[in-house]
N, C-alpha and C positions, 0 to 999 in steps of 0.2 A: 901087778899090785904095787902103789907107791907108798911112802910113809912120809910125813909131811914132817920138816926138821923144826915145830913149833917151840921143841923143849930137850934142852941137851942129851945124846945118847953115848954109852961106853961102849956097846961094842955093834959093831955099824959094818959093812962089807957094801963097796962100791960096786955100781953095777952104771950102765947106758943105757938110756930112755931117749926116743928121740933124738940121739946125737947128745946129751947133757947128763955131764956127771950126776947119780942122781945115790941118794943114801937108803938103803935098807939095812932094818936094826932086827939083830938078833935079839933070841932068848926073850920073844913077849908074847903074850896072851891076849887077845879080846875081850876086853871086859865090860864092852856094851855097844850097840849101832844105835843108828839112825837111818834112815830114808828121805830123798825131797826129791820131789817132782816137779818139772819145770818145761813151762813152755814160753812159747815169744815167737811175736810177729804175726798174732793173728789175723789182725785187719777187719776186725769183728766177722769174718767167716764163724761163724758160730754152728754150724748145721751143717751136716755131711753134707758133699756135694763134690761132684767128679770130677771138676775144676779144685778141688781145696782137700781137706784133709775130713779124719773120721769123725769132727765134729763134739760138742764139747760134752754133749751129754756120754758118750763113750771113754771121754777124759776121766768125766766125775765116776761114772763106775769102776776107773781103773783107781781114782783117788780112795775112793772107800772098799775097795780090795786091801790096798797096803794098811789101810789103816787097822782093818781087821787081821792081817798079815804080820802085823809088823807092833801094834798098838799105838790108839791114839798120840799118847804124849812124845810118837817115835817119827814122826811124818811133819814134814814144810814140803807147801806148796809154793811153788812164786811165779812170776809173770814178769816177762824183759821188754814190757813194753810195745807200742803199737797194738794195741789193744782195744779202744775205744771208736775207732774212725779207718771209715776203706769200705765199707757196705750200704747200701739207703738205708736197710733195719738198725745201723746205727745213726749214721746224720740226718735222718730226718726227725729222731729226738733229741739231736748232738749230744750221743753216747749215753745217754739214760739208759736204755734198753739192755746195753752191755754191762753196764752197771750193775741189772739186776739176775744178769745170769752167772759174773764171775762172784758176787755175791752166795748168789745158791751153788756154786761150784766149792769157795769154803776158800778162796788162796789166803797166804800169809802175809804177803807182800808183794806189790808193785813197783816198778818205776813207770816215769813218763816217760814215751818213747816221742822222737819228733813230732811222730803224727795227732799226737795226745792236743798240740797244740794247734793243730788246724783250728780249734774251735774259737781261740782267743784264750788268753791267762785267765780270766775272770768266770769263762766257764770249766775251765780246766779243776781250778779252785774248787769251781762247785760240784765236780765229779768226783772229785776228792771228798768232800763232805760227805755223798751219798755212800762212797765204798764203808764195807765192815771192816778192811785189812789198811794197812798204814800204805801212802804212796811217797818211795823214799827218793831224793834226790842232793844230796852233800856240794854239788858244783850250779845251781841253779839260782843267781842271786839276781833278786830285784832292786833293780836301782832305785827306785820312790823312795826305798826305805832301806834301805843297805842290810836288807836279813834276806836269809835263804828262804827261796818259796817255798818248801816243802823241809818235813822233818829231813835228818840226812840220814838218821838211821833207827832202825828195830833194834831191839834186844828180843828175843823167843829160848824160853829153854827148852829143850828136846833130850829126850833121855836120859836127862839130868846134865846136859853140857849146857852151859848159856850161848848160844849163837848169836853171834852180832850180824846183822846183815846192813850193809849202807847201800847206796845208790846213786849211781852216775849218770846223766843224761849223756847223748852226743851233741858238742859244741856244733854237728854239721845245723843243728836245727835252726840254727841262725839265718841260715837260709835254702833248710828243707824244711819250710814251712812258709807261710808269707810271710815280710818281715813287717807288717803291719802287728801281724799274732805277738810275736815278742819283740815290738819298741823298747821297752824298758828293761828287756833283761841281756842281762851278761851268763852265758855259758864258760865257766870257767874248767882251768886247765884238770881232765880227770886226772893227770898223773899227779899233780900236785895236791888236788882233794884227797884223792885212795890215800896218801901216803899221812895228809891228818888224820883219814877216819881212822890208820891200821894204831896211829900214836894213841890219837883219844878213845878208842876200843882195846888196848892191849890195856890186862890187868884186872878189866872188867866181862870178859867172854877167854871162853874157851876155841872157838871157832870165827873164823872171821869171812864170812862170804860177802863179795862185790857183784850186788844188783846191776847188770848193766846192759846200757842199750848204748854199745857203743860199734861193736861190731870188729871183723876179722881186715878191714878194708880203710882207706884213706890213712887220712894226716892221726886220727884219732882213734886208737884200735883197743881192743881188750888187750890185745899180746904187748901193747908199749906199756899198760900199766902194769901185767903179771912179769916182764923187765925189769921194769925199773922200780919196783914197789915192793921191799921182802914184806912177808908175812899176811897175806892173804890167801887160803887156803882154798875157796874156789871162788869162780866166777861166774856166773851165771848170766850169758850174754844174748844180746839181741838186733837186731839193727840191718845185717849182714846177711840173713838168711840162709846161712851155714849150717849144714847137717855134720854135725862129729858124732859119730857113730860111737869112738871111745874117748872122747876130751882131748882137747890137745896141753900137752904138759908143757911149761914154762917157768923154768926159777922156782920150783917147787910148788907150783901154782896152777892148778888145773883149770883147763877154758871148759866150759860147757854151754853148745846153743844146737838147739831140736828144729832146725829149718824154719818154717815158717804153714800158716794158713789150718794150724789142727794136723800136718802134714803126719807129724811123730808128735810121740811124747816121750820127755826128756826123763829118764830115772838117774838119780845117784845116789848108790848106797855109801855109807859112813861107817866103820868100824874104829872105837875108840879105845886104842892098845892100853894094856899094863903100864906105858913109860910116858904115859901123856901123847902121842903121839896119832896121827890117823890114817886109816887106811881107804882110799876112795876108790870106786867101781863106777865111772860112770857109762851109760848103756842107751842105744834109742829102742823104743818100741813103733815100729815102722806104721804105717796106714793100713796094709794087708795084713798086721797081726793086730791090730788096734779094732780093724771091723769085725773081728770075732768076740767083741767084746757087745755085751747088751747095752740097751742105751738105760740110762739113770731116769727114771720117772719123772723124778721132782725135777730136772732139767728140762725135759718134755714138757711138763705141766708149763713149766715159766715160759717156755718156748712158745707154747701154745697163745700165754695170755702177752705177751711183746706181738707177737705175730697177728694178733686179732687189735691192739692200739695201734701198730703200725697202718692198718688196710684205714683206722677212721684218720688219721693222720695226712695219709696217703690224698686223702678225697678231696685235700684243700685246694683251691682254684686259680691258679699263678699265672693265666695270661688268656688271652683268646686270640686262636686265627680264623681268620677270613677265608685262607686256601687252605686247598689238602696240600699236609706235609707231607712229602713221599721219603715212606722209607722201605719200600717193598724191596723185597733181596734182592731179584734182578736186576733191579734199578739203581742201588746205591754200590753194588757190584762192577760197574760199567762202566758208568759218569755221575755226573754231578746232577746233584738234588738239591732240593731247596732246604729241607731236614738236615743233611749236610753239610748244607752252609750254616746253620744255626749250630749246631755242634763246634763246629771249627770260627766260627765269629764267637762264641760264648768263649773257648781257650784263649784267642787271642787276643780279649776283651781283662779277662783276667790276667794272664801272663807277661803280655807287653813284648811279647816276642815276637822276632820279625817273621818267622812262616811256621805256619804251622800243617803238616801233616798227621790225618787220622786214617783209620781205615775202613771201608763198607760197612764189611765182615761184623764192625762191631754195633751197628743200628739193624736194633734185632724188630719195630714195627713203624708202622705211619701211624698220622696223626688227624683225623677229620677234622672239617670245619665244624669249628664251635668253641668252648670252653676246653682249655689244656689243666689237667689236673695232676700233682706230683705223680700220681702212681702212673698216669701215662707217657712220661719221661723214665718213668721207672723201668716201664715196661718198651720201651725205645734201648736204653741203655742197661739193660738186667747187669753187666757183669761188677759192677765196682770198679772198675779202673779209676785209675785218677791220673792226673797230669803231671808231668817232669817238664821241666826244660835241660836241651843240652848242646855244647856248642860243635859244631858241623862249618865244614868248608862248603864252599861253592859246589864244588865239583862230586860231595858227598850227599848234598839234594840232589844233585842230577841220579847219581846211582841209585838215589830210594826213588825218585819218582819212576826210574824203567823197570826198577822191579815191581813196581806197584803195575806198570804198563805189558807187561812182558805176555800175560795173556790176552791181553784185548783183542779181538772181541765179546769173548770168553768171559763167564762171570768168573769174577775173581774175590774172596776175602778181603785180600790187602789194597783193591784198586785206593789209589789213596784220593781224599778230603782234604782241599786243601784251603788257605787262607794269609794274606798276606805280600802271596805272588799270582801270576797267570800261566797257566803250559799251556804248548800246542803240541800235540805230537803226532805221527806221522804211522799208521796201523799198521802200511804195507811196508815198514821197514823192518828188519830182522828185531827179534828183542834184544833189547840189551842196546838198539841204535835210533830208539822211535822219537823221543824227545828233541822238539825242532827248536824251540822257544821256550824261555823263563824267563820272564819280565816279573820283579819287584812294585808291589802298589804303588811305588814311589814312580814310577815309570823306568827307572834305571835294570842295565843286564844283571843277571846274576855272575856273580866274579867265582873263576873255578879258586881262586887262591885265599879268598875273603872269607871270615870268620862270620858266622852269623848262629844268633840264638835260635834253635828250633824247639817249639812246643809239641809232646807227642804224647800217649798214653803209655800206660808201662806195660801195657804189654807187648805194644810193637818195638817200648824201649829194651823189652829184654829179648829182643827178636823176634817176634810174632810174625806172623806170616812172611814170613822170609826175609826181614828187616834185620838179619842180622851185623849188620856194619852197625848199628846204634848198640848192639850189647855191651858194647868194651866201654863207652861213651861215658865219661864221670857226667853224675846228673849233677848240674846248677843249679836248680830248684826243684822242690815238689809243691804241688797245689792241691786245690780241691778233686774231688770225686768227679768224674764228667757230669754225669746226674744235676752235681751240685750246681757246676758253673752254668749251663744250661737252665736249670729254672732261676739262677740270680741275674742271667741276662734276662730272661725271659721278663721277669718279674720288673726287672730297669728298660725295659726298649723294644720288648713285646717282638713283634718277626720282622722289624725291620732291617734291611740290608741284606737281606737273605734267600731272594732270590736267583735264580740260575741264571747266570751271566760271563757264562764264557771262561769261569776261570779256567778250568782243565778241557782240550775241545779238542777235535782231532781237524789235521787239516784241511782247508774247504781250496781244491782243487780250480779253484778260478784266479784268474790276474788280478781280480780286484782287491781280493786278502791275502795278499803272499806274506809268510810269516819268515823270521830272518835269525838262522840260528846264530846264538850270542854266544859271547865271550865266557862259559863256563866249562868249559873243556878246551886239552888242547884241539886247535883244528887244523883243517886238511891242511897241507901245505901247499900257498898258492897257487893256482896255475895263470901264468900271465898269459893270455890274449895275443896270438900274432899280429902284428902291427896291417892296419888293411887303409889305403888309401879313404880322406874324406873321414877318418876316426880324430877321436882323440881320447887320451886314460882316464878313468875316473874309478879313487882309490872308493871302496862301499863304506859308509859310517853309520855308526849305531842309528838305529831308528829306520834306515833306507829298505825301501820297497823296492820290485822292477817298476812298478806304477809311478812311486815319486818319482823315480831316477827318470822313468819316461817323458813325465809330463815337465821334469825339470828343462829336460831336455827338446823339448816339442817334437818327440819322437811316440812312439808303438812297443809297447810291450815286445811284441813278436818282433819286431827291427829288433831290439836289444838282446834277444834269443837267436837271432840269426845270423847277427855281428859274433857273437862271443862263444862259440862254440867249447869254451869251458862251465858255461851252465846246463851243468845238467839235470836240474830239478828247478824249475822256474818259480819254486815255489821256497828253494832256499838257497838264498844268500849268504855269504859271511862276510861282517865286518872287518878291515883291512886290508879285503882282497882288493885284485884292480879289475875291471873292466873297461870295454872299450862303448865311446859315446858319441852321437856321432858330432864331427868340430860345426860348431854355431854362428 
């Protein structure tokens, strides 16, 4: 139990919280609470699902528990953001739908979380207009006009205390988001906002809580403003997807964030002492205690009618093909598909990034010849994911692409979709050693030392199918829904360039296509060639074949395999080795 030092006490007995002197005051009584509930990071998962959490109709029954628990004027609801956008049943109305269910859920108060902004400021605005609760944001200014987008703070009174609640966005959104969505805005310093909002709130509230979607992580965190910022009593955070089970305490300032996806829901109770003073409990109610709760009607109800606009929504007509796209399991498990290629040409068409890898696993139907309509994109890519980009070494695509290889011929989830490079690689080699070749669209090798941008979903970015070398990866950017970028390619370029063309191939065992592992790894160390009469050295250079090197030489494949008894795979060679050729 903590007591927050908002208002002088005489007699006080020090105790350690987390490592942090911390003050509890004798000799006081209780003389009234509160209750708020708090969630964030839903990513419009709105509906149970075994991928996500209990879903919000079970939220809103646990909301109108407290309130008959507790009494109306005793309960805040809030929401930390990302809220609006991550599901089709929301971007395909760009967040209308979710609009109308945290609506009928009753919250108090919103912020905009980065993702709020995939839609562009101007519909962000307009989502704003449709909520019933205030969407607060204190560090969010618009250049056109040098005012803050959004109000920066609530007043609510609860129990008879005035709470002030303000709101901080995260500056990351500058570029977790496109930066087309916010040109004109400036994401300003939250430590420096928090600390006007606590000046221009002190005198006018009793309580002071920081709406935030900043998160436990990066340059910008909840815990740098509950640091550096006295006098905010909690914080109710999002961004990070952090489960604090009891809040983590800082400077007298308590962190609160309920993970992510409906996963928990976040309770903090409030007792407001004899000495001015408060005492907080903050607690999660997990997913396996959250589904013994009934689901709320009037959430259903709404669910039902979003769920029945969505399916005519859905029917609209965004491109026609000529071929079957194949997205059958075993096939996009394996290799490469034409559906695959549109996937991964759609990321790379938005993101501007040099390669992008996705995985089978995540193309869950095909697509017949005829008319492509959203819901069968929809039903192609059911889960939501959306796109990251992050930066990777050479030698870091080479390790996702074997894992992605490591069972072939085996269907695999993870085989990965690629775009922007070409592989060849080699089945009968051990895993972990099958990739012979990575060639860049540009023609150029992939450099094991070279930094490059890779575009991927977030679920293989949070390690999905064994992709875990990308979970530590700071993301660079975030973008659309895959869904999304896939019907706005679709819709600009229809299936062009998206047939099966060799990108990922495994190696074709003839002299004619010998493939030449590159400079992405270290490699073997040379073996130089006994010196044999009638030779002479020739060092191998990027791009070389045994075929070129043959016909450069107006020699035979097999003469050049028979001279050099250091090749032992005629079908790969390494740049800067030497061979022998014979003198001309």
């Amino acid at each position: 139990m903590h007591f927050f030092k908002k208002h002088f006490a005489i007699l006080t007995l020090a105790t350690t919280i987390f490592g942090l002197n911390h003050t509890v005051y004798a000799d006081t009584t209780v003389e009234d609470s509160f209750v708020i509930l708090h969630i964030n990071d839903m990513h419009a998962r709105i509906e149970e699902d075994d991928y996500a959490g209990m879903g919000v109709a079970r939220i809103s029954t646990k909301l109108n528990q407290l309130k008959e628990e507790w009494g109306e004027n005793k309960v805040l609801a809030l929401d930390a953001g990302d809220t609006f956008h991550g599901q089709p049943i929301a971007t395909i109305s760009k967040g209308e739908s979710i609009v109308k269910i945290v609506n009928a859920l009753g919250l108090d108060a919103t912020v905009p979380g980065n993702h709020e902004f995939n839609y562009g400021v101007e519909r962000l605005l307009e989502i704003e207009d449709m909520l019933n609760f205030p969407m607060v944001a204190g560090n969010v200014l618009d250049n056109n006009t040098n005012e803050q987008l959004f109000n920066a703070y609530t007043i609510k009174e609860v129990s008879g205390q005035k709470v002030g609640i303000f709101g901080l966005a995260t500056p990351e959104t500058a570029y977790k988001t496109s930066p087309l969505n916010v040109a004109h805005i400036t994401f300003q310093d939250p430590v420096a906002t928090a600390q006007q909002m606590v000046d221009e709130l002190d005198g006018q509230v009793d309580f002071i809580i920081a709406l935030a979607h900043l998160g436990m992580e990066g340059d910008y965190t909840s815990v740098n403003v509950a640091e550096q910022v006295y006098g905010i009593d909690l914080i109710v955070d999002g961004h990070s997807h952090t489960e604090l089970p009891e809040g983590y305490f800082v400077n007298d300032t308590y962190i609160v964030q309920a993970g992510e996806y409906t996963e928990n829901i976040g309770i903090v109770e409030v007792d407001v002492l004899s000495n001015g003073e408060f005492e907080i409990r903050p607690s999660l109610i997990t997913k396996e205690e959250g589904m013994l709760l009934e689901q709320d009607p009037k959430i259903l109800s709404v669910l039902e009618e979003i769920n029945a606009e969505f399916d005519v929504l859905t029917s609209e007509i965004v491109a026609y093909t000529n071929v079957f796209l194949d997205g059958e399991r075993n096939d996009v498990r394996t290799g490469e598909t034409n559906l695959g290629n549109l996937i991964t040409n759609a990321i790379l068409a938005e993101t501007g990034a040099d390669v992008v890898l996705s995985n089978g696993g995540n193309i869950r139907a095909s697509i017949d010849i005829g008319d492509i309509t959203k819901a069968k994109i929809i039903e192609v890519l059911p889960f939501g994911n959306y796109t990251m980009t992050i930066e990777v070494l050479g030698h870091e695509i080479l390790e996702a692409l074997e894992i992605g290889l490591d069972s072939y011929p085996e269907a695999k989830g993870g085989f990965p979709h690629i775009a922007g490079m070409n592989v060849i690689f080699d089945p009968t080699q051990p895993a972990g050693q099958r990739v012979a070749s990575v060639t860049m669209d540009n023609g150029s090798a992939l450099e094991s030392t070279k930094t490059y941008i890779l575009a991927t979903n977030d679920f293989i970015k949070a390690g999905g199918d064994g992709y875990e070398l990308f979970a530590d990866k700071a993301v660079v950017n975030d973008f659309s829904a895959t869904d999304e970028s896939v019907i706005n390619y679709l819709t600009t370029r229809g299936t062009e360039g998206i047939e099966v063309s060799g990108r990922i191939q495994t190696i074709e065992h003839t002299y004619n296509n010998e493939p030449m592992l590159i400079n992405y790894i270290e490699e073997p160390t040379p073996v130089i060639p006994e010196y044999t009469p009638h030779t002479s050295s020739y060092i191998i250079q990027y791009g070389d074949t045994l075929k070129k090197i043959a016909t450069k030489y107006n020699t035979s494949v097999e003469f050049l395999i028979e001279i050099n008894e250091n090749i032992d795979n005629p079908n790969i060679i390494y740049a800067g080795h030497t061979i022998f050729v014979p003198v001309q």
